[in-house]
C-alpha positions in Angstrom: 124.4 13.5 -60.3 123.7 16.2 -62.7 125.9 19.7 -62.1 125.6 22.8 -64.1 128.4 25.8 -63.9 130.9 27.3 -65.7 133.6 27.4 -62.7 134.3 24.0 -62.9 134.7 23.5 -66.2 137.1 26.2 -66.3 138.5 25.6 -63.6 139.2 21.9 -65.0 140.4 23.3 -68.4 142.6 25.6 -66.1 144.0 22.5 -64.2 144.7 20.3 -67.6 146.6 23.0 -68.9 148.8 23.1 -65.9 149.1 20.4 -65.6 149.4 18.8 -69.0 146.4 17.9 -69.6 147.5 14.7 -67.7 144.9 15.3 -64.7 140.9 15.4 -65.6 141.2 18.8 -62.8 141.5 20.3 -66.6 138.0 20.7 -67.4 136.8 19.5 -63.9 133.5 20.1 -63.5 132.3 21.2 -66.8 131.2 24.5 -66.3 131.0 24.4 -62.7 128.6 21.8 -63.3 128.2 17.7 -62.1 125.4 15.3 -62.3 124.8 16.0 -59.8 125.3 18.4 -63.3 123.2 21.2 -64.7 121.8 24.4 -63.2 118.3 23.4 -64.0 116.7 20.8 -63.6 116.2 17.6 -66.3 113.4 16.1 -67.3 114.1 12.1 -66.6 111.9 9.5 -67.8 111.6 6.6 -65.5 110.7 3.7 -67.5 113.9 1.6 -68.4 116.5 3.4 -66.0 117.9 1.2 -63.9 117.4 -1.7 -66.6 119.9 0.7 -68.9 124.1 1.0 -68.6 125.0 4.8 -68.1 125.6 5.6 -71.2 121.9 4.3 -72.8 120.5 6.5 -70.1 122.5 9.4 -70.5 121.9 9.1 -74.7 118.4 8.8 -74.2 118.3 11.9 -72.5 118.9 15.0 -75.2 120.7 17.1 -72.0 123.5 15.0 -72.3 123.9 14.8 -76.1 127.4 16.6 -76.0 128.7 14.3 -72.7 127.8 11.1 -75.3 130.0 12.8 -78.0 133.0 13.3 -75.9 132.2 9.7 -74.4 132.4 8.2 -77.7 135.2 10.5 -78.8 137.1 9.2 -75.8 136.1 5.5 -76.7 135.1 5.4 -72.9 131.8 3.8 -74.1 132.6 0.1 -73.1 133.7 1.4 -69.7 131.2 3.3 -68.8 129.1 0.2 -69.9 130.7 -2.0 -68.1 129.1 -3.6 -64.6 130.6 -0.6 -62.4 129.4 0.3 -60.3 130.0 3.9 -61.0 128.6 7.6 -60.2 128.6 9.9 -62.6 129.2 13.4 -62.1 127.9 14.5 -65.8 127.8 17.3 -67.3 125.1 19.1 -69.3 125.2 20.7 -73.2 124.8 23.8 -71.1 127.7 23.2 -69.2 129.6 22.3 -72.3 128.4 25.4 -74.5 129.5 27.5 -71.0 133.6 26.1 -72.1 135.6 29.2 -73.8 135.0 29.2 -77.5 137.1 25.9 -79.4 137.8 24.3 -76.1 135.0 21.2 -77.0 136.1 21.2 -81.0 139.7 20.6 -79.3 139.3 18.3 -77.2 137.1 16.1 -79.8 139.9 15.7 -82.0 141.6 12.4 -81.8 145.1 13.9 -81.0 143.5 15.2 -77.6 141.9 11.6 -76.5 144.0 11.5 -73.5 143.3 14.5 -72.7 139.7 14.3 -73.3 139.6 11.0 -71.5 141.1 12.1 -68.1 138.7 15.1 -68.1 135.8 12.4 -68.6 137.1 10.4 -65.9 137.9 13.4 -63.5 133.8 13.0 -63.5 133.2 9.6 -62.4 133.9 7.8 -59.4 133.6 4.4 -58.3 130.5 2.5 -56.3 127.2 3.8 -56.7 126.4 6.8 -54.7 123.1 8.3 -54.0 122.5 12.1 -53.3 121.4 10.7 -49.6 125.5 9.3 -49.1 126.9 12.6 -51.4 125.4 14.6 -48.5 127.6 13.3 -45.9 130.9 13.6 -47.8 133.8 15.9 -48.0 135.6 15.0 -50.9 135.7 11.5 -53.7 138.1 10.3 -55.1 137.4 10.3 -58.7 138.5 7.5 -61.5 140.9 9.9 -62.9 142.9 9.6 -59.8 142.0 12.9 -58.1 139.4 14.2 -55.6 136.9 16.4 -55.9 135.1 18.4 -53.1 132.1 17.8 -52.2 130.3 20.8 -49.8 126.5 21.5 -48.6 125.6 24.9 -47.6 121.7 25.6 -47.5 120.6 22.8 -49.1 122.1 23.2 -51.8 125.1 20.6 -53.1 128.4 21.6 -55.0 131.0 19.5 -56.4 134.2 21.5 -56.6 132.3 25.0 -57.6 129.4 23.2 -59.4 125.9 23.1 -58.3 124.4 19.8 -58.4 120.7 20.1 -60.0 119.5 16.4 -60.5 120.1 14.0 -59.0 119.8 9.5 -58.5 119.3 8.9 -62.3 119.3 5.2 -61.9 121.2 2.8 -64.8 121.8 -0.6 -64.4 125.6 -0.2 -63.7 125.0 3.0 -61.3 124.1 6.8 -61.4 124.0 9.8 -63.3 
């Protein structure tokens, strides 16, 4: 699911650095944003999704270039390649260029991995959830260990203060 917003992310940034940085809250939802992720929607070309892990899908797509970074930065590649199945709540380079200005340098530096990595995680949870089943939750619990919200109002779908804007990107180990 693809979000978009600059609430959440600050509101996750807000959340690491009250918490430590030890809960992904800290940059939770990128710029109010999930993928369910970016306030606009993303061109998605069908030919190998579904027969590509989440992270080949999300690097063949140039929305997400910044997500890959911090997913390689975090050396979350091999889990987020792994069978899953997981649901990705990703984030796009808008949502990223939305954080306050240094947060993304900061976080990319090897002495903020953990950090970095439970942010990352704070955006993923476990099985692999359509937009049709999102619609009929309240909350998921997300790899990180904490829940986000999930609300509906007029068609429209938030997770935490994110609006969702794409939505049932298909990878062989579940979806964006």
């Amino acid at each position: 699911l693809v979000t978009g917003g600059l609430s959440a992310l600050v509101y996750a940034i807000t959340q690491a650095g009250q918490n430590g940085w030890g809960s992904a809250k800290t940059l939770g939802f990128f710029a109010g944003s999930a993928v369910l992720l970016a306030a606009f929607s993303l061109p998605v070309a069908a030919d190998n999704h579904g027969k590509q892990n989440i992270v080949a899908v999300a690097s063949g797509n140039p929305d997400f270039s910044t997500l890959v970074a911090a997913i390689k930065a975090a050396d979350l590649v091999d889990a987020l390649s792994a069978a899953g199945p997981y649901t990705v709540f990703a984030p796009t380079n808008a949502a990223f260029a939305a954080l306050p200005a240094g947060t993304l340098d900061s976080l990319l530096k090897p002495e903020n991995k953990a950090k970095l990595q439970a942010i990352l995680k704070y955006h993923v949870v476990s099985g692999d959830v359509k937009a049709a089943d999102v619609v009929k939750l309240s909350s998921a619990n997300t790899l990180e260990g904490s829940a986000v919200a999930i609300a509906v109002a007029g068609g429209k779908v938030k997770v935490n203060q994110a609006n969702v804007t794409a939505t049932d990107i298909a990878a062989s180990n579940g979806t964006i």
